[in-house]
py3Dmol code that shows the C-alpha trace and the ligand (Angstrom):
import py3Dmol

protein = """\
ATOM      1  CA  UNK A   1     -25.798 -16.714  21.558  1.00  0.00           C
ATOM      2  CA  UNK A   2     -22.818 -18.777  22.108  1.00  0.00           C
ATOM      3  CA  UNK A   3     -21.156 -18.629  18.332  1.00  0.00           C
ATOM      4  CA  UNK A   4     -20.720 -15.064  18.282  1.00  0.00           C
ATOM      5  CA  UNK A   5     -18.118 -15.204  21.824  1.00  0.00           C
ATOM      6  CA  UNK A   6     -16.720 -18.616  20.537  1.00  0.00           C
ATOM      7  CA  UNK A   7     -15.677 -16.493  17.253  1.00  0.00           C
ATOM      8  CA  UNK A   8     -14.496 -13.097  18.852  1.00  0.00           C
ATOM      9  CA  UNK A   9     -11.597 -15.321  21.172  1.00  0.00           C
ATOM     10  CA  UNK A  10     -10.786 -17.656  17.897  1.00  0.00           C
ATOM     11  CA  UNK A  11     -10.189 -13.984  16.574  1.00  0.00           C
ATOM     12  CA  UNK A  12      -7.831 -12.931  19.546  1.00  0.00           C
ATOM     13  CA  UNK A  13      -5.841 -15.920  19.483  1.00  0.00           C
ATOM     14  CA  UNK A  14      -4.385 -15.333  15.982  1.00  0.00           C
ATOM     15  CA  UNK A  15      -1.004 -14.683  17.459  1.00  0.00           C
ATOM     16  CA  UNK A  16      -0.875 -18.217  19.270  1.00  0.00           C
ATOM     17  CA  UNK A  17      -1.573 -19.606  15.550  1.00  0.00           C
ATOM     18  CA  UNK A  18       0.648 -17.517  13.609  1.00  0.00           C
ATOM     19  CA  UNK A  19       3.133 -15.937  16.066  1.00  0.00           C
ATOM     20  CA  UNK A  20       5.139 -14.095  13.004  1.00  0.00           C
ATOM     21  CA  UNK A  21       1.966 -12.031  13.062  1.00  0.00           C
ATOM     22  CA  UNK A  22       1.729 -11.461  16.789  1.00  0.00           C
ATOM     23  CA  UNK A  23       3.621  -8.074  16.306  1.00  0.00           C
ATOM     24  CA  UNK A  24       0.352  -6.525  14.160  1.00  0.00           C
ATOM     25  CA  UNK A  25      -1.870  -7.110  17.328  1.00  0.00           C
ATOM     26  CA  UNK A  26      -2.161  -3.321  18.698  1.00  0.00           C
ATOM     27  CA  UNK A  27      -0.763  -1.370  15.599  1.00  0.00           C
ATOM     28  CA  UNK A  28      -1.835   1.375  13.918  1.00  0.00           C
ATOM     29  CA  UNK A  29      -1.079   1.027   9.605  1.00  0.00           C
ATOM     30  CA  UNK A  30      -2.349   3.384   7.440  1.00  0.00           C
ATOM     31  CA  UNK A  31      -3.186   2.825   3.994  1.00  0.00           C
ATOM     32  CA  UNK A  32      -3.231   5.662   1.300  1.00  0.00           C
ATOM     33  CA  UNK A  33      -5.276   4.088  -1.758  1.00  0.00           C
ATOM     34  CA  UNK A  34      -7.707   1.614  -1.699  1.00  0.00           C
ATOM     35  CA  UNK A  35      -7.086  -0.010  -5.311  1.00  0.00           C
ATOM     36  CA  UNK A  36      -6.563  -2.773  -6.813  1.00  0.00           C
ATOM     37  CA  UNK A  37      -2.949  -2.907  -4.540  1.00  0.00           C
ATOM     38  CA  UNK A  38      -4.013  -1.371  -1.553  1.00  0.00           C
ATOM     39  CA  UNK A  39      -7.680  -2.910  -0.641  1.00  0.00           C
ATOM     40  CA  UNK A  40      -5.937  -6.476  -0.649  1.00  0.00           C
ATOM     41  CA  UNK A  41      -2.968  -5.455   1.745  1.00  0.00           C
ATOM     42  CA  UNK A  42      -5.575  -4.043   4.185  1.00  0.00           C
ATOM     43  CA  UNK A  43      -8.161  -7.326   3.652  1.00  0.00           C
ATOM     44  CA  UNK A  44      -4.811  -9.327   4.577  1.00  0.00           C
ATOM     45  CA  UNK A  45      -3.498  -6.922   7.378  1.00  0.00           C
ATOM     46  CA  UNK A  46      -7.036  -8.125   9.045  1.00  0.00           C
ATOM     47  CA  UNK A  47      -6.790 -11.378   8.664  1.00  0.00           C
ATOM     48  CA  UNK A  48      -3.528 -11.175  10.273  1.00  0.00           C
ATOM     49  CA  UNK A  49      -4.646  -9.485  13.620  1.00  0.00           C
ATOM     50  CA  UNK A  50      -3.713  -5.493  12.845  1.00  0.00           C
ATOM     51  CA  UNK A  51      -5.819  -4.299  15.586  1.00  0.00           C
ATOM     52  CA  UNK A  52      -6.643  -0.657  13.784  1.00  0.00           C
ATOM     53  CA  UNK A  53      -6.241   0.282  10.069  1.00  0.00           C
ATOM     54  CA  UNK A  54      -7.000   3.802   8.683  1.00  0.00           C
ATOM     55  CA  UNK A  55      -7.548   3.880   4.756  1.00  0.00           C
ATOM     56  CA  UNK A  56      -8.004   6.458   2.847  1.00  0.00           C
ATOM     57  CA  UNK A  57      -9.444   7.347  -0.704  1.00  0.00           C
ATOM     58  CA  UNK A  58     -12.229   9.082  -3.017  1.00  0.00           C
ATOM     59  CA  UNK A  59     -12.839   6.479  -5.463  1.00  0.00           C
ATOM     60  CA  UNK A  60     -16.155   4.214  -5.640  1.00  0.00           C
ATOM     61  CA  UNK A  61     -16.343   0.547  -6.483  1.00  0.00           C
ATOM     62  CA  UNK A  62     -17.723   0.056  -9.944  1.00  0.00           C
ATOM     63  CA  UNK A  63     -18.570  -3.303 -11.858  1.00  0.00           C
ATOM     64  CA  UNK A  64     -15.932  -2.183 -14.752  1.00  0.00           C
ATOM     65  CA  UNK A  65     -13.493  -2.216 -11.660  1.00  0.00           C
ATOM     66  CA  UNK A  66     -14.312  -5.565  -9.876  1.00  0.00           C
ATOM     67  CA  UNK A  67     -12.180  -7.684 -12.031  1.00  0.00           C
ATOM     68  CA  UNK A  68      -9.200  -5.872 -10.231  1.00  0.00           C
ATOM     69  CA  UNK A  69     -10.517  -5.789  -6.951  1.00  0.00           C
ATOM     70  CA  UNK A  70     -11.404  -8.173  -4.175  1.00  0.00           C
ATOM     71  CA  UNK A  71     -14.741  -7.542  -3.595  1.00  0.00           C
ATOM     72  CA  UNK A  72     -17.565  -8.270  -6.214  1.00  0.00           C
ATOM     73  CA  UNK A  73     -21.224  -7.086  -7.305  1.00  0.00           C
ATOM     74  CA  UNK A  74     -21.847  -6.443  -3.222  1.00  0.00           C
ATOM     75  CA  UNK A  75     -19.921  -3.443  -3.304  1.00  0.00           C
ATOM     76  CA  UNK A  76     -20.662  -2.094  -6.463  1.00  0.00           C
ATOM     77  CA  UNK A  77     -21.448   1.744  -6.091  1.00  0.00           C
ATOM     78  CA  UNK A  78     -20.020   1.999  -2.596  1.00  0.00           C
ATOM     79  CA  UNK A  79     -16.821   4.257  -1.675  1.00  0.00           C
ATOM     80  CA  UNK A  80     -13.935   1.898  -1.429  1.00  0.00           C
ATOM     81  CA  UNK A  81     -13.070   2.885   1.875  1.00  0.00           C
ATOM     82  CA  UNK A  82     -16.650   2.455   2.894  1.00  0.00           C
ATOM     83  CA  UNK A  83     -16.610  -1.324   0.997  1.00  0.00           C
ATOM     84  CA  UNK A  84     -13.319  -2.357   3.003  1.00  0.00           C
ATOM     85  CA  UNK A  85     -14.602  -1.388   6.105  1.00  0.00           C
ATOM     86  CA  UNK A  86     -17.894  -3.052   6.040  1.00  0.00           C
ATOM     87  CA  UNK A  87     -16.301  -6.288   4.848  1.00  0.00           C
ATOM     88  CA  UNK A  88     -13.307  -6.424   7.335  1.00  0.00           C
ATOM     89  CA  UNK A  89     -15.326  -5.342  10.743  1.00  0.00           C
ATOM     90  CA  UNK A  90     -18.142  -8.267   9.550  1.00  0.00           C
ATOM     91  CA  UNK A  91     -15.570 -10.686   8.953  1.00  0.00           C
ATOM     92  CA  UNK A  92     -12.328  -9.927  11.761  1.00  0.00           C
ATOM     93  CA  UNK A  93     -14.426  -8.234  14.514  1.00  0.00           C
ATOM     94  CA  UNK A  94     -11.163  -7.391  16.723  1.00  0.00           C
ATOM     95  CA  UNK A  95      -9.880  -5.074  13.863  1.00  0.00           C
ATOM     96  CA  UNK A  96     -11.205  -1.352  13.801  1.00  0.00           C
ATOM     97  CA  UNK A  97     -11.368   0.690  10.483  1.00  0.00           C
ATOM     98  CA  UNK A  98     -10.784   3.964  10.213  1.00  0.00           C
ATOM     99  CA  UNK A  99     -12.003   5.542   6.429  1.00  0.00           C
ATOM    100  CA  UNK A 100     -11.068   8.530   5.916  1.00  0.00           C
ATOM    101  CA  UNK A 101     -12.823   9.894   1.916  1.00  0.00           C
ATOM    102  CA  UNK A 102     -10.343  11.986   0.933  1.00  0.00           C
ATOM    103  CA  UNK A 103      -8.533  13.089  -2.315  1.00  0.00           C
ATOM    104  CA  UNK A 104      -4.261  13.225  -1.639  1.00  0.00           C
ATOM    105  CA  UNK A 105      -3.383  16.754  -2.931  1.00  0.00           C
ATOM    106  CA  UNK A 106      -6.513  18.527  -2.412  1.00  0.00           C
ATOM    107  CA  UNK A 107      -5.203  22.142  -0.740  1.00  0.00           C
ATOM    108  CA  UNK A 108      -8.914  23.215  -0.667  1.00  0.00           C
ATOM    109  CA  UNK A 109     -11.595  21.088   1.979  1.00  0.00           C
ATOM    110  CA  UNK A 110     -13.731  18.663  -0.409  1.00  0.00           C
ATOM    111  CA  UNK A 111     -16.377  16.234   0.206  1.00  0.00           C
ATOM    112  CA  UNK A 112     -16.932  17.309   4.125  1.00  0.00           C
ATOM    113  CA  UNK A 113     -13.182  17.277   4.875  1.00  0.00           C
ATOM    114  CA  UNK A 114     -10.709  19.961   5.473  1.00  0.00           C
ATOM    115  CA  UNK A 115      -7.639  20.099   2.941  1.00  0.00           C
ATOM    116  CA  UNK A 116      -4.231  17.911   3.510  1.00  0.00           C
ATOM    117  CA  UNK A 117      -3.260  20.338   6.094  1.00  0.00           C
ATOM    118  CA  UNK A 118      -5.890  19.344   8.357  1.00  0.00           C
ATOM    119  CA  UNK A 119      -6.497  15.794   7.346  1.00  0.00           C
ATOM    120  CA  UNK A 120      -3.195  14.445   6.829  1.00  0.00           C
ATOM    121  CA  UNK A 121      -1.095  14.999  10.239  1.00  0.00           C
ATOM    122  CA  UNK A 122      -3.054  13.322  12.619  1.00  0.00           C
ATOM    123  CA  UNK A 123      -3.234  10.171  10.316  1.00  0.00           C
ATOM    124  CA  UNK A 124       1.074  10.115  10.702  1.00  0.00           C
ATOM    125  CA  UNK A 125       0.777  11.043  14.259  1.00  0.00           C
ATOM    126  CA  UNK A 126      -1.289   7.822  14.927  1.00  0.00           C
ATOM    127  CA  UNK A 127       0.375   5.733  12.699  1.00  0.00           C
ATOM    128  CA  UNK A 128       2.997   3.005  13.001  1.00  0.00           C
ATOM    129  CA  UNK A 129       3.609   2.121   9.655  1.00  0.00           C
ATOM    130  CA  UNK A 130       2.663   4.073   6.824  1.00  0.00           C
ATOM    131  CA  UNK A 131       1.553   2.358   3.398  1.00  0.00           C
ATOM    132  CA  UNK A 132       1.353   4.168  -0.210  1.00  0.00           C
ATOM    133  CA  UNK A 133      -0.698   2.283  -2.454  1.00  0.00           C
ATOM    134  CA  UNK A 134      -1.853   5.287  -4.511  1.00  0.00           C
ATOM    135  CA  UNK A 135       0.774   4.347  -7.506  1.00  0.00           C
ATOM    136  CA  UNK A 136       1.407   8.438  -7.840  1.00  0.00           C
ATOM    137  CA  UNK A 137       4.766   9.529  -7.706  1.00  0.00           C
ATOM    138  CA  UNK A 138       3.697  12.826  -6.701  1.00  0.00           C
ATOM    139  CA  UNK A 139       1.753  11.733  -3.935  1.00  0.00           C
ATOM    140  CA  UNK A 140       4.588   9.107  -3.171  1.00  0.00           C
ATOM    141  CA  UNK A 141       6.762  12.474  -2.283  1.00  0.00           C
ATOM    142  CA  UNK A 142       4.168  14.073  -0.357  1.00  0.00           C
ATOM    143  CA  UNK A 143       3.450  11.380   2.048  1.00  0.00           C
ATOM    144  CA  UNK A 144       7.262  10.465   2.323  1.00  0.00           C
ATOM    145  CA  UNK A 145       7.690  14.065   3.482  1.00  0.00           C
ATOM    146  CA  UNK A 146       5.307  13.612   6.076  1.00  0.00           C
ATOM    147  CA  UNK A 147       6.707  10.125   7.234  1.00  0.00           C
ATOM    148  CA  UNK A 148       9.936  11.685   7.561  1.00  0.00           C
ATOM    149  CA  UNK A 149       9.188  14.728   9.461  1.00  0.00           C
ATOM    150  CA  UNK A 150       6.370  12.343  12.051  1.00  0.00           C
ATOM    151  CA  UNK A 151       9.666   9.820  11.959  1.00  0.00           C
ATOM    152  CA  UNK A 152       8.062   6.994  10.492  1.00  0.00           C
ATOM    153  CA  UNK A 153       8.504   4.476   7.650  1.00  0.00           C
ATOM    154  CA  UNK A 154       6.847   4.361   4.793  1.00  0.00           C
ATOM    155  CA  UNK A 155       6.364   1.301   2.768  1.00  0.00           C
ATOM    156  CA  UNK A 156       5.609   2.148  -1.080  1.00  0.00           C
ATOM    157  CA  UNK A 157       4.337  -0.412  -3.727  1.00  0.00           C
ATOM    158  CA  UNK A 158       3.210   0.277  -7.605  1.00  0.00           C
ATOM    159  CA  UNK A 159       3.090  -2.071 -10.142  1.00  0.00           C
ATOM    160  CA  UNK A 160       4.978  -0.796 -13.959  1.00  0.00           C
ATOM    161  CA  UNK A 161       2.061  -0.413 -16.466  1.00  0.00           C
ATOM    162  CA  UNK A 162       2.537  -3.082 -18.671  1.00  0.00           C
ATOM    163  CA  UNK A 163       2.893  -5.114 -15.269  1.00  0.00           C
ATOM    164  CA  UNK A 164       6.235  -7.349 -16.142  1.00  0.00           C
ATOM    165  CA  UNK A 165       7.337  -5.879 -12.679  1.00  0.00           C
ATOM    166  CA  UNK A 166       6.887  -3.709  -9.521  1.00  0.00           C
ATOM    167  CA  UNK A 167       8.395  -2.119  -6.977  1.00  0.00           C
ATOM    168  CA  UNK A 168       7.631  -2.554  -3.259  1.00  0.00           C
ATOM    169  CA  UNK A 169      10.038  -0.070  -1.506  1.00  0.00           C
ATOM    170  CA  UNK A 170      10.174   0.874   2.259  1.00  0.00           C
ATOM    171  CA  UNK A 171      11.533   4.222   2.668  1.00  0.00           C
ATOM    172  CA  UNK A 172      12.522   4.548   6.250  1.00  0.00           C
ATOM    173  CA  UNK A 173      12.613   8.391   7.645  1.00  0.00           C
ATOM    174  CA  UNK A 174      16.522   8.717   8.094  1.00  0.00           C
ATOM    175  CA  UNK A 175      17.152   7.222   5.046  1.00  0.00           C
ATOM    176  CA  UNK A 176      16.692   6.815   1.431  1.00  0.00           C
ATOM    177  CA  UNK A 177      13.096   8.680  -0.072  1.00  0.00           C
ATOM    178  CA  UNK A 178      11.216   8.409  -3.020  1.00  0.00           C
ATOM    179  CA  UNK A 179      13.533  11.087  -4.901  1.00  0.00           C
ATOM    180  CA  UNK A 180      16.932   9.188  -3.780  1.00  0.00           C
ATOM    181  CA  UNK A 181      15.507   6.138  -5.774  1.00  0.00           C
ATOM    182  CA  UNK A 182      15.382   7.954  -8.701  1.00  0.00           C
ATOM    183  CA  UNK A 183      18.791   9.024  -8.695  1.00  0.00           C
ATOM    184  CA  UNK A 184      19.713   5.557  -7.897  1.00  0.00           C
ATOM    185  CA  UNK A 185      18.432   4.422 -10.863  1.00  0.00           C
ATOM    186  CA  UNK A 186      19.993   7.357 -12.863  1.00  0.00           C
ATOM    187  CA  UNK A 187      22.919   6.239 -11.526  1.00  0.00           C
ATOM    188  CA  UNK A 188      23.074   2.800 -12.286  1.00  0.00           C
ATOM    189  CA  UNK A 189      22.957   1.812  -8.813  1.00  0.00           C
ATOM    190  CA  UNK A 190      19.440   0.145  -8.927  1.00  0.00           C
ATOM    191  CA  UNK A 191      17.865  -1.602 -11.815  1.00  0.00           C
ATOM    192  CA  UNK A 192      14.292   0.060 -13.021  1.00  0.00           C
ATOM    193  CA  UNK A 193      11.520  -3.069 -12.678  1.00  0.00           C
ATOM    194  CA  UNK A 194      10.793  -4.822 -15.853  1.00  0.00           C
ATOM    195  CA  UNK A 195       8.193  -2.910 -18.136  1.00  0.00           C
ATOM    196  CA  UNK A 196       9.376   0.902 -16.757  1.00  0.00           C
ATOM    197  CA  UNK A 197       8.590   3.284 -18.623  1.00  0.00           C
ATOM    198  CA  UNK A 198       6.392   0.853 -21.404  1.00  0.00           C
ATOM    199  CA  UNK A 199       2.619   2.376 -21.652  1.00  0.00           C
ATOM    200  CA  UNK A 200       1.836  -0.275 -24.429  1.00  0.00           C
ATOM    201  CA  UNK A 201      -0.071  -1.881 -21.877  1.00  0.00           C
ATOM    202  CA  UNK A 202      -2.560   0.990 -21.301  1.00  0.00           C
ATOM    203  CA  UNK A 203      -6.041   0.709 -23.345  1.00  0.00           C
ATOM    204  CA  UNK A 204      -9.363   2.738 -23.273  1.00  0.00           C
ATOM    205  CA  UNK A 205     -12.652   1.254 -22.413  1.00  0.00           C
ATOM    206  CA  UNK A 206     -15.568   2.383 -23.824  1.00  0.00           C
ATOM    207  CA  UNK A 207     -17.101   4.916 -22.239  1.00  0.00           C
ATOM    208  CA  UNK A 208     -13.750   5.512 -19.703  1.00  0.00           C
ATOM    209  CA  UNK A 209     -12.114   8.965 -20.547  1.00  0.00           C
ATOM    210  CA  UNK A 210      -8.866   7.724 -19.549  1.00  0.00           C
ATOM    211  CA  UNK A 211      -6.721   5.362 -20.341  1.00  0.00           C
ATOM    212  CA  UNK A 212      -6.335   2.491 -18.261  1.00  0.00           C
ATOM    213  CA  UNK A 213      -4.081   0.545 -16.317  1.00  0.00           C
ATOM    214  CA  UNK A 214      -4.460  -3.572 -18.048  1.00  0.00           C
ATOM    215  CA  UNK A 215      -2.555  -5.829 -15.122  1.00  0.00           C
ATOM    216  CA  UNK A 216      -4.317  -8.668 -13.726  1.00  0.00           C
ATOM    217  CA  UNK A 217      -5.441  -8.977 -10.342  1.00  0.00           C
ATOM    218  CA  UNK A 218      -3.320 -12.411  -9.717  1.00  0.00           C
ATOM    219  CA  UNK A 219      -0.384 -10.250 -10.712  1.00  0.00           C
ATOM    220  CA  UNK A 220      -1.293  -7.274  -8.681  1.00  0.00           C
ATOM    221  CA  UNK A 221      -1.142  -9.116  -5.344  1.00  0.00           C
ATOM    222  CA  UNK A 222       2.451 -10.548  -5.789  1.00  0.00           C
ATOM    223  CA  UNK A 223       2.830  -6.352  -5.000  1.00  0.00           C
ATOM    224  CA  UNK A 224       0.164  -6.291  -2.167  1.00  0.00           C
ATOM    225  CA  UNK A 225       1.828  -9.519  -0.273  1.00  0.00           C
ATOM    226  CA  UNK A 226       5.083  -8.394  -0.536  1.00  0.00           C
ATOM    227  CA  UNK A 227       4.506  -5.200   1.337  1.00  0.00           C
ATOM    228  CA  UNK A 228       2.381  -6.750   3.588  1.00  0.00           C
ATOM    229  CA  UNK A 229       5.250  -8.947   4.632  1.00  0.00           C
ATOM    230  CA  UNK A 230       7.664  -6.502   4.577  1.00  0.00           C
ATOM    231  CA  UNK A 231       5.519  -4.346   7.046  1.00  0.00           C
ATOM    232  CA  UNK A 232       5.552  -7.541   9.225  1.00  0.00           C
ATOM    233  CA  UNK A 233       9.509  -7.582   9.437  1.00  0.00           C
ATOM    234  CA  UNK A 234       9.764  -3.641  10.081  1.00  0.00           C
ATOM    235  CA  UNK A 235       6.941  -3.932  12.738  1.00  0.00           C
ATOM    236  CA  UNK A 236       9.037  -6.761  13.994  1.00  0.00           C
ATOM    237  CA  UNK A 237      12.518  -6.118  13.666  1.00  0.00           C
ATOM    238  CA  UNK A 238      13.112  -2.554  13.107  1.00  0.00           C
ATOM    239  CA  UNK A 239      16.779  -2.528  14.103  1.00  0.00           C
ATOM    240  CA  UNK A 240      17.384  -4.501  11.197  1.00  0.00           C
ATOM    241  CA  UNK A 241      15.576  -1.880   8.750  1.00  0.00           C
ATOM    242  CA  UNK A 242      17.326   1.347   9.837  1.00  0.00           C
ATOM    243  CA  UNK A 243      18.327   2.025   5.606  1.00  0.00           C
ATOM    244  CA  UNK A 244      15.323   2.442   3.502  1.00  0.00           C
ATOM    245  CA  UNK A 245      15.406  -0.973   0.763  1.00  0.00           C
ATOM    246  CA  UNK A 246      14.176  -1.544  -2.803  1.00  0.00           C
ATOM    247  CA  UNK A 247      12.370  -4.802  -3.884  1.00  0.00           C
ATOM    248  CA  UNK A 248      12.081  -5.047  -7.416  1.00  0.00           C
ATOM    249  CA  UNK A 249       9.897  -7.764  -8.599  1.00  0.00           C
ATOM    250  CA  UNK A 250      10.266  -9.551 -11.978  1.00  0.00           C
ATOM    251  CA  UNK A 251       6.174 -11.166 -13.266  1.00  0.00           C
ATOM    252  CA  UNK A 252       7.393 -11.523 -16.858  1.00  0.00           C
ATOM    253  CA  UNK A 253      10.512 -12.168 -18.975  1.00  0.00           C
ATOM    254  CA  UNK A 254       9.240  -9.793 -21.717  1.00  0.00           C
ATOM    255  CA  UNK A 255       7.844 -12.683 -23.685  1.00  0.00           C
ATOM    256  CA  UNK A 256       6.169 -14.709 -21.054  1.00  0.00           C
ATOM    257  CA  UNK A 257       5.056 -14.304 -17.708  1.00  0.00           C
ATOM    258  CA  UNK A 258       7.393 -16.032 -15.258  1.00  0.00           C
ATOM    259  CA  UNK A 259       7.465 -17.514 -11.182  1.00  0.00           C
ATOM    260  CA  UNK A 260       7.700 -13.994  -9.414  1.00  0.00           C
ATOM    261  CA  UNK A 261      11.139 -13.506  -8.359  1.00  0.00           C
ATOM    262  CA  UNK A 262      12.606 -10.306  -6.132  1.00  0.00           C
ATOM    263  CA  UNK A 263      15.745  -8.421  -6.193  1.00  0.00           C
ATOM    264  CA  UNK A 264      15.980  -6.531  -2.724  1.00  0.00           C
ATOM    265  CA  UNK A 265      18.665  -3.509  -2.958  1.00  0.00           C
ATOM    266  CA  UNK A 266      19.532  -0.801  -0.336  1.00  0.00           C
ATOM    267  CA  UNK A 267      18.312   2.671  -0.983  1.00  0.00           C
ATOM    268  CA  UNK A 268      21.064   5.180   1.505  1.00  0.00           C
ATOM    269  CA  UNK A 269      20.702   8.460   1.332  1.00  0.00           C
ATOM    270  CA  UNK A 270      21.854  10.247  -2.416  1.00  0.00           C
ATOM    271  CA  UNK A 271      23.904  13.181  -2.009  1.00  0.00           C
ATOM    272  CA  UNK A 272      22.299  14.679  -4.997  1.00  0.00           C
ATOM    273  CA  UNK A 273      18.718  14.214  -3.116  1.00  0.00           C
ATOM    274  CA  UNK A 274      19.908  16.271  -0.283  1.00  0.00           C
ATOM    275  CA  UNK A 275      16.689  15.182   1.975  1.00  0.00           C
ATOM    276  CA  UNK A 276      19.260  14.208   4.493  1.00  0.00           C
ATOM    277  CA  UNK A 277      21.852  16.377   6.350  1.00  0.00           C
TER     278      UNK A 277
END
"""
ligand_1 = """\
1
ZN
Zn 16.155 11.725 -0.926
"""
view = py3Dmol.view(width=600, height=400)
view.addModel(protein, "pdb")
view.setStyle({"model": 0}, {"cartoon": {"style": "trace"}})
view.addModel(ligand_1, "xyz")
view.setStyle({"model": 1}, {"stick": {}})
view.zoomTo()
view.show()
């Protein structure tokens, strides 16, 4: 009768501990893509005191899966969204989880829900940070459009297949999108991450209609930390992150994997883009 209060105020005093985190206490993030890059930023969101997350995805957890994501045989069959839930309200009892089952791009109302024109806008209107951890460039747009008309910043990471690299930008809503970074690159004015545009890496299971995506989990969360830092700074400093930035992150040298290093690059608004006036 006594652990259970003892734990909830060791849970509320995570700001006293940590005070870089103290900012997350009362925020609203929402996470697009509960993968093997977007489970682990919202498992260590929790841990660091974000008081509400909202994540949202159709996929379920299978055992083929697992080896990429940071839950085991316990959640084997669940929805992700579902899985993430359960395991961060049992373990951080101050955070609230919102899981939303939905598929990004559905027009029509699936699985109970309405389309993206009824699901999507009050997940920006309540959020203070958005995060895009679908690894679609097409959905990358879409939910960059809706950042930038709601006003808020989006924070984009995706891993290149062959996973030598990654990119963990923050696209901020008067600023640089998803678009101007590819004319940045065209440009010359940004470097592409190591392994762009390589699909060497991708193999086929047996069994798995698709082919898959062959990066290692270890690798993966170089991605999911750096945006969950970077969401700490913006929460925390946003007059310093008025221009929308590019981290590119180097895992491998093209014949060995190498210490993680970052390049960090501004991303202004392209001319060519015309998303800004
Ligand atoms: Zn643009």
């Amino acid at each position: 009768m006594i652990i259970v209060p003892t734990l909830r105020a060791g849970a509320t005093d995570i700001g006293a501990r940590v005070p870089s985190v103290r900012i997350l206490k009362d925020k609203v993030i929402a996470i697009f893509g509960m993968g093997a890059i977007g489970a682990p930023v919202a498992i260590e969101l929790a841990r660091n005191g974000c008081s509400h997350l909202t994540v949202i995805d159709h996929d379920i957890v299978e055992p083929g899966n697992s080896i990429r994501w940071p839950l085991g045989a316990t959640a084997w069959g669940m929805r992700k969204t579902t899985a993430v839930k359960h395991h961060v309200e049992s373990e951080y009892p101050s955070v609230e989880v919102e899981e939303i089952h939905h598929a990004v791009g559905m027009a029509a109302a699936a699985d109970g829900n309405g389309g993206d024109h009824s699901v999507l806008p009050p997940i920006f209107a309540k959020a203070d940070v958005v995060i895009n951890a679908t690894a679609s460039s097409g959905i990358s747009r879409l939910l960059a459009d809706h950042c930038t008309s709601a006003g808020k910043p989006m924070i984009s990471l995706f891993g290149t297949l062959s996973l030598k690299g990654g990119v963990v930008a923050a696209y901020q809503p008067k600023s640089g999108c998803p678009t101007c970074r590819e004319f940045a690159y065209d440009k010359g004015l940004i470097q592409k991450a190591p392994g762009s545009g390589e699909i060497s890496a991708l193999n086929q299971p047996a069994g798995c209609a698709e082919l898959t995506f062959t990066g290692a989990s270890f690798d993966l969360h170089e991605l999911s930390l750096d945006a969950v830092r970077l969401t700490g700074d913006i929460l925390s400093q946003p007059a310093d992150f008025k221009e929308s930035l590019v981290h590119t992150l180097t895992l491998h040298d093209g014949i060995k994997r190498v210490p993680p290093s970052c390049r960090v690059d501004g991303l202004p608004p392209m001319k060519e883009c015309g998303c800004q006036p």
